[in-house]
PADO-154073 format. One line per field, with one value per residue (C-alpha): residue number from 1; chain; x, y, z. Coordinates in steps of 0.5 Angstrom, whole numbers, plus 500, padded with zeros to 3 digits. Example, Ala and Ser with C-alpha at 12.3 -4.5 7.8 and 13.67 -1.06 7.14 Angstrom:
% residues 2
num: [1 | 2] $
cadena: [A | A] $
xx: [525 | 527] $
yy: [491 | 498] $
zz: [516 | 514] $
END
This chain:
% residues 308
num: [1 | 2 | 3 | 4 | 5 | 6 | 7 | 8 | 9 | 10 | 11 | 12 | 13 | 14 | 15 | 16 | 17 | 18 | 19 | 20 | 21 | 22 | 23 | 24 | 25 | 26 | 27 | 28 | 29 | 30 | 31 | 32 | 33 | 34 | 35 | 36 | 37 | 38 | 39 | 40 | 41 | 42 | 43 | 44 | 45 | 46 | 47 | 48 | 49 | 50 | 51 | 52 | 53 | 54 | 55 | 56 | 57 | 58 | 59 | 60 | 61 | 62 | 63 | 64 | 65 | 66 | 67 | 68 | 69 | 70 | 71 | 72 | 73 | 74 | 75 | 76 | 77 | 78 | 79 | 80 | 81 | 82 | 83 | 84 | 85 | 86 | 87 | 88 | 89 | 90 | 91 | 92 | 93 | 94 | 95 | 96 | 97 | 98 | 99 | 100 | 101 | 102 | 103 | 104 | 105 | 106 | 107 | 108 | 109 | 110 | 111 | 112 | 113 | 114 | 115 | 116 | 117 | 118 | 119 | 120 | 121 | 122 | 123 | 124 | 125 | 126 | 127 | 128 | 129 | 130 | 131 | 132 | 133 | 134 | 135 | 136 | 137 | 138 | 139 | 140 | 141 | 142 | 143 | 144 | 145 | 146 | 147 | 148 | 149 | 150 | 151 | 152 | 153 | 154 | 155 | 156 | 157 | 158 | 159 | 160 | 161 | 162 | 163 | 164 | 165 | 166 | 167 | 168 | 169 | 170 | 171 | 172 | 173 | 174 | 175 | 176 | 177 | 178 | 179 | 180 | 181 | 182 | 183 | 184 | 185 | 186 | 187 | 188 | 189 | 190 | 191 | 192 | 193 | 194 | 195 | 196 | 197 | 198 | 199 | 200 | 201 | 202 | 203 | 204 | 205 | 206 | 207 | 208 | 209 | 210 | 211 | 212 | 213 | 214 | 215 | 216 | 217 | 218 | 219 | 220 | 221 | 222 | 223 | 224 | 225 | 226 | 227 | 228 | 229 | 230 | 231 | 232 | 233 | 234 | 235 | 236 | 237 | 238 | 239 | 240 | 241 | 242 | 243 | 244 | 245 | 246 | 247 | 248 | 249 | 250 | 251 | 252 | 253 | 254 | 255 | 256 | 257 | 258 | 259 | 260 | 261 | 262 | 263 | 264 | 265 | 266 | 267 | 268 | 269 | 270 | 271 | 272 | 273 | 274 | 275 | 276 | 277 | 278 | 279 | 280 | 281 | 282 | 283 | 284 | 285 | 286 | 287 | 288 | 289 | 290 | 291 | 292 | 293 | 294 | 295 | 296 | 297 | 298 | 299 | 300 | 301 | 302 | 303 | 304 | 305 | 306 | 307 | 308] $
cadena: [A | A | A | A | A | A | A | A | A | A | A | A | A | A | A | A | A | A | A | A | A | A | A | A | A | A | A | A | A | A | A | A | A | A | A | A | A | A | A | A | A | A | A | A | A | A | A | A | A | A | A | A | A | A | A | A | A | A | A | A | A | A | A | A | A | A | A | A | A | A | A | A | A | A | A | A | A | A | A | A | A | A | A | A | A | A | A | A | A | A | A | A | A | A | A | A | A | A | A | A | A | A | A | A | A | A | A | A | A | A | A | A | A | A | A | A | A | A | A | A | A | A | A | A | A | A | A | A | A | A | A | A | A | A | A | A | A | A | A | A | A | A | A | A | A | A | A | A | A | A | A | A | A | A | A | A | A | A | A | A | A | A | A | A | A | A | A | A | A | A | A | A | A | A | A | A | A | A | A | A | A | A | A | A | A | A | A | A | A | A | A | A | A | A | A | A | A | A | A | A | A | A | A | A | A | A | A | A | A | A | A | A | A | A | A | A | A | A | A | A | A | A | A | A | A | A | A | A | A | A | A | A | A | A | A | A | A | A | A | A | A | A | A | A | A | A | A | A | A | A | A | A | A | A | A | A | A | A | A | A | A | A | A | A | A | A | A | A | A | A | A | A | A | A | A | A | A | A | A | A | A | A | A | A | A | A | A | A | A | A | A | A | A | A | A | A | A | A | A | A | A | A | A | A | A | A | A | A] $
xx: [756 | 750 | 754 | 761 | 758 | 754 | 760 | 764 | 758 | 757 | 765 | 765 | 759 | 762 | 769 | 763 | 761 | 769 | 771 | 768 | 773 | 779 | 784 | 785 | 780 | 780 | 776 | 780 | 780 | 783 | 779 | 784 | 780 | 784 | 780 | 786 | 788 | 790 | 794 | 796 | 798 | 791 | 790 | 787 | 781 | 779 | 778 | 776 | 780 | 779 | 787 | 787 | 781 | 781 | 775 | 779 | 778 | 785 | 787 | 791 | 787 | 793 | 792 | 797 | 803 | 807 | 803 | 797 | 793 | 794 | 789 | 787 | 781 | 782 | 778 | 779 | 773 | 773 | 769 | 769 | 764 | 766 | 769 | 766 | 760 | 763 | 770 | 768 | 771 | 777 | 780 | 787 | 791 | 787 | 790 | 790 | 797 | 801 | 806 | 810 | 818 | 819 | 817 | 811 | 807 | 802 | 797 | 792 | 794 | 798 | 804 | 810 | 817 | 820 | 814 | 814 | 822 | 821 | 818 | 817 | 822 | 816 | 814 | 808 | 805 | 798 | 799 | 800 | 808 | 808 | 814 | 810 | 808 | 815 | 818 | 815 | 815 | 809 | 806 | 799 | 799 | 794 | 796 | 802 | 805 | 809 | 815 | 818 | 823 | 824 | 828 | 836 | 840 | 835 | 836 | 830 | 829 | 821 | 820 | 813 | 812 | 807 | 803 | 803 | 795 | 794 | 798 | 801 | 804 | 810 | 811 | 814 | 818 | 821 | 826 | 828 | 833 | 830 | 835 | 831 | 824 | 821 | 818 | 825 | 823 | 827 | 833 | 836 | 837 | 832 | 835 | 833 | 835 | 830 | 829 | 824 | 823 | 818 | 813 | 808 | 813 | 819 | 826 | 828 | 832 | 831 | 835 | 833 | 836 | 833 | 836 | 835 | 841 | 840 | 831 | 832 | 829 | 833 | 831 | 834 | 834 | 835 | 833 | 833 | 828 | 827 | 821 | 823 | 825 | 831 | 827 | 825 | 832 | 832 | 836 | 832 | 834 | 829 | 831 | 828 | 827 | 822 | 823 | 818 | 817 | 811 | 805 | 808 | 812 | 815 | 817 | 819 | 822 | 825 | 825 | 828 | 827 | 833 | 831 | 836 | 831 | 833 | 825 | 828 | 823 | 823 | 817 | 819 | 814 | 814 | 809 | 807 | 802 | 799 | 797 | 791 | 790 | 795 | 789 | 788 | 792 | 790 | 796 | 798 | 803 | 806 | 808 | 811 | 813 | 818 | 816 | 822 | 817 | 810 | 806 | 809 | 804 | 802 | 798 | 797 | 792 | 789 | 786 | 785 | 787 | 783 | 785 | 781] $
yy: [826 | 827 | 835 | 832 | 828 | 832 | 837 | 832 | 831 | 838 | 838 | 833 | 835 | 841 | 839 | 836 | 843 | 846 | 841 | 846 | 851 | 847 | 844 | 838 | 834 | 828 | 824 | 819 | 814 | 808 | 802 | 798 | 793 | 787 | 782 | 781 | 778 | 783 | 782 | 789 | 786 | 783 | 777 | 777 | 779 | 779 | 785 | 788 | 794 | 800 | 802 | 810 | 809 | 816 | 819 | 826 | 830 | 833 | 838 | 843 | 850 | 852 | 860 | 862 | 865 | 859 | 860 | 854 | 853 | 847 | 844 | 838 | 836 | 829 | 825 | 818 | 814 | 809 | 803 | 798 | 802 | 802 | 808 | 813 | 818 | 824 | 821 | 816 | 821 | 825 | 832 | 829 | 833 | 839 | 846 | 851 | 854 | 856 | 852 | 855 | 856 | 857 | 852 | 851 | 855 | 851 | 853 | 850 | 843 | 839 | 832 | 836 | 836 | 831 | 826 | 827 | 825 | 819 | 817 | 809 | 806 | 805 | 798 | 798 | 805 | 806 | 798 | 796 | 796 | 804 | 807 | 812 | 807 | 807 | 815 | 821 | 825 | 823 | 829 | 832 | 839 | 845 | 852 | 851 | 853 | 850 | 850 | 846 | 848 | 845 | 840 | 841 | 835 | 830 | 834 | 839 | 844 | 843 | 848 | 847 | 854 | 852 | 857 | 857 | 860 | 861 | 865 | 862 | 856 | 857 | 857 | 851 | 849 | 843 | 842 | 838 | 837 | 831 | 827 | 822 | 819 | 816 | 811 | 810 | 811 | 817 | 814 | 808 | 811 | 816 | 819 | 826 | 829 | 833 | 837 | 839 | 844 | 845 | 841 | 839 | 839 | 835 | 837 | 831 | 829 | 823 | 821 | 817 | 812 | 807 | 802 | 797 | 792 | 785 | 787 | 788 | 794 | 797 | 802 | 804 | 811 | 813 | 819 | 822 | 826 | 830 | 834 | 842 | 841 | 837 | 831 | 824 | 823 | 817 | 815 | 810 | 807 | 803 | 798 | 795 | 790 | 788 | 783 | 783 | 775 | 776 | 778 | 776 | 782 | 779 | 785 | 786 | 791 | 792 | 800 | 800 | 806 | 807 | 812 | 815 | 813 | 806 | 804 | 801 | 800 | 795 | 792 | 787 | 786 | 781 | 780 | 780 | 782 | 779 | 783 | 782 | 789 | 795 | 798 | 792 | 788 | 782 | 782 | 779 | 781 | 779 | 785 | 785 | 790 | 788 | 794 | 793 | 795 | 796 | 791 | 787 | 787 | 783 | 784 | 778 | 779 | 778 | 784 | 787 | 794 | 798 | 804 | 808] $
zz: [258 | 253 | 252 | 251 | 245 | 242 | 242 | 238 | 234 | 232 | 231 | 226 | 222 | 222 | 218 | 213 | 212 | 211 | 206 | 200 | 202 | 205 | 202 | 206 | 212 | 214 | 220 | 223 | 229 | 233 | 236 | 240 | 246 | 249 | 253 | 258 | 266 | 270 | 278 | 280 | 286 | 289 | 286 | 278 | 275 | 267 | 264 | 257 | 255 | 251 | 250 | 248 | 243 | 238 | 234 | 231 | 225 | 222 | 216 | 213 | 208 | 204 | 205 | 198 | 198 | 201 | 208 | 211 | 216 | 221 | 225 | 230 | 234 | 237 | 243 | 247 | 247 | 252 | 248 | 253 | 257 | 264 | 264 | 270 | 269 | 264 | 263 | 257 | 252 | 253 | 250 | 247 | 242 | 239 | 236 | 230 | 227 | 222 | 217 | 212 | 211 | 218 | 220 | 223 | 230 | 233 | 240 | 244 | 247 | 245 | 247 | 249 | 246 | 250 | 249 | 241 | 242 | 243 | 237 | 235 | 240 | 246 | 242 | 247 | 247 | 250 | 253 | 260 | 257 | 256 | 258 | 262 | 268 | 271 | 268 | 268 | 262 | 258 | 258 | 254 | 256 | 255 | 254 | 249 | 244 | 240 | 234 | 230 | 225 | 217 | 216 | 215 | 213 | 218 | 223 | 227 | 233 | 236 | 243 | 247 | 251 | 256 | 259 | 267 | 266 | 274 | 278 | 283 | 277 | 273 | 266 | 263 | 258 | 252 | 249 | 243 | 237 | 232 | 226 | 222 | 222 | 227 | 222 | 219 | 212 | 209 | 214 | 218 | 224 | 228 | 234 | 239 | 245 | 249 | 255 | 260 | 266 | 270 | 266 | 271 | 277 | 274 | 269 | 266 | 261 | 255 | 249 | 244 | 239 | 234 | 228 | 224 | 223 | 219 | 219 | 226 | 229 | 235 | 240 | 246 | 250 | 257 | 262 | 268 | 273 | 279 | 282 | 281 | 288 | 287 | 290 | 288 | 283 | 278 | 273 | 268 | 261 | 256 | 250 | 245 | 239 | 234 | 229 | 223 | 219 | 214 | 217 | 224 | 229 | 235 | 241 | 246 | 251 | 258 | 262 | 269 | 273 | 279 | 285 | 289 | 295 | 293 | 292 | 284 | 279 | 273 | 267 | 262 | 256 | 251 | 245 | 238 | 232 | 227 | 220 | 218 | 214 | 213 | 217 | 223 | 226 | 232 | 238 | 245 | 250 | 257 | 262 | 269 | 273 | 278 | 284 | 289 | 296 | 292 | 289 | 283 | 276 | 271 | 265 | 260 | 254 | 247 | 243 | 235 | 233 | 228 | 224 | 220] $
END
């Protein structure tokens, strides 16, 4: 523990130190906690909870000739403080590249295509609602390499190449094909499709769609899964909506996960935010998932979200 934190330590000073000859540093990070009653299918307990909780540092050097050094180094702190020995912090994304006209070329760890797909459509990222408790998919990997292509009349190409790094493993590959912004800022509509194979046991499919109608902003997308061995099919779908008046956001979102075996899968989440900043927000959510021949779950909470 005392290691890891002196790591990140040395790895923030550090950037200090590179803002003399660099174009560009930033420290950045996310304190999100929530005080929640959680039923996970044996009664309820009270709990506080760090919801992905970051400290990174992320850059750019401008090499000349139209060419620049990309970086990142980012960690999950679990500031509830429950967290088992040595696990408190986490590597999350964390690379070094290239941009220039042909895009941009990047190593190390980082979300894969199919992930990076999905945009702002999961309304409940990092929650109890987040699509990954009922689909495969969500995957952070190491030992990538990543491409996106420049942007061509909205539309872009990324490509994560993941390396098996083992000999008895398999290299993995994700696909994706972007139109739009995630954001809806440079365009109304943002959509995608993307591919997985062999990526940590599983080839999926998902596409992607989200809109704003009348300051409505809607968001579907639907996927398919199956283990590399043919085994463990599901069909699934998620939808959407959210709904901004003045400094209040109402959402809310619904994803089933239906598996040839029968075992189907649901979750429903209702919630809202509440602006106190463009950098920090107060929110409340109701999730349950419905878990067919597993135990069904329930999540009821109130938290605060800072970025920095």
């Amino acid at each position: 523990m005392k290691l890891t934190y002196n790591k990140i330590a040395v790895a923030l000073l550090s950037s200090l130190s590179l803002s003399s000859f660099a174009a560009d540093v930033d420290i950045y990070g996310k304190a999100n906690l929530s005080l929640q009653s959680s039923d996970e299918g044996e009664g309820s307990f009270s709990e506080v909870k760090s919801n992905a909780s970051r400290i990174g540092l992320k850059g750019t050097h401008d090499l000349g000739d139209g060419l620049t050094v990309i970086y990142k180094a980012e960690f999950q702190v679990d500031l509830d403080g429950d967290s088992e020995a040595g696990d408190s912090i986490t590597d999350r994304n964390q690379y070094v590249g290239l941009a220039g006209s042909f895009g941009e070329v990047l190593l190390g760890k980082n979300d894969t295509m199919l992930k990076q797909s999905q945009g702002k459509v999961d309304l409940f990222s990092d929650l109890n609602g987040d699509i990954k408790n009922l689909w495969k998919g969500e995957n952070r990997m190491a030992d990538t390499v990543s491409y996106k292509s420049p942007e061509f009349n909205l539309f872009k190409v990324g490509v994560t190449y993941i390396a098996e790094d083992s000999v008895d493993a398999e290299n993995g590959v994700s696909v994706a094909v972007f139109y739009g912004d995630a954001k809806l800022k440079k365009s109304n509509i943002f959509a995608s499709i993307a591919v997985d194979s062999e990526v940590k046991g599983y080839d999926i499919t998902r596409a992607t769609v989200q809109g704003k109608i009348s300051g409505v902003v809607l968001g579907a997308m639907v996927q398919t899964q199956e283990k590399v061995d043919g085994s463990a099919e599901m069909d699934g779908f998620m939808v959407s909506a959210k709904y901004k008046m003045d400094k209040i956001t109402f959402k809310g979102q619904y994803q089933a996960a239906d598996f040839k075996d029968g075992d189907d899968k649901s979750g429903i989440t209702v919630g809202a935010d509440y602006s106190l900043a463009k950098s920090t927000k107060l929110y409340t959510f109701y999730t349950s998932f419905d878990m067919d021949s597993g135990a069904d779950e329930d999540y009821l909470a109130a938290g605060i979200e800072y970025n920095f």
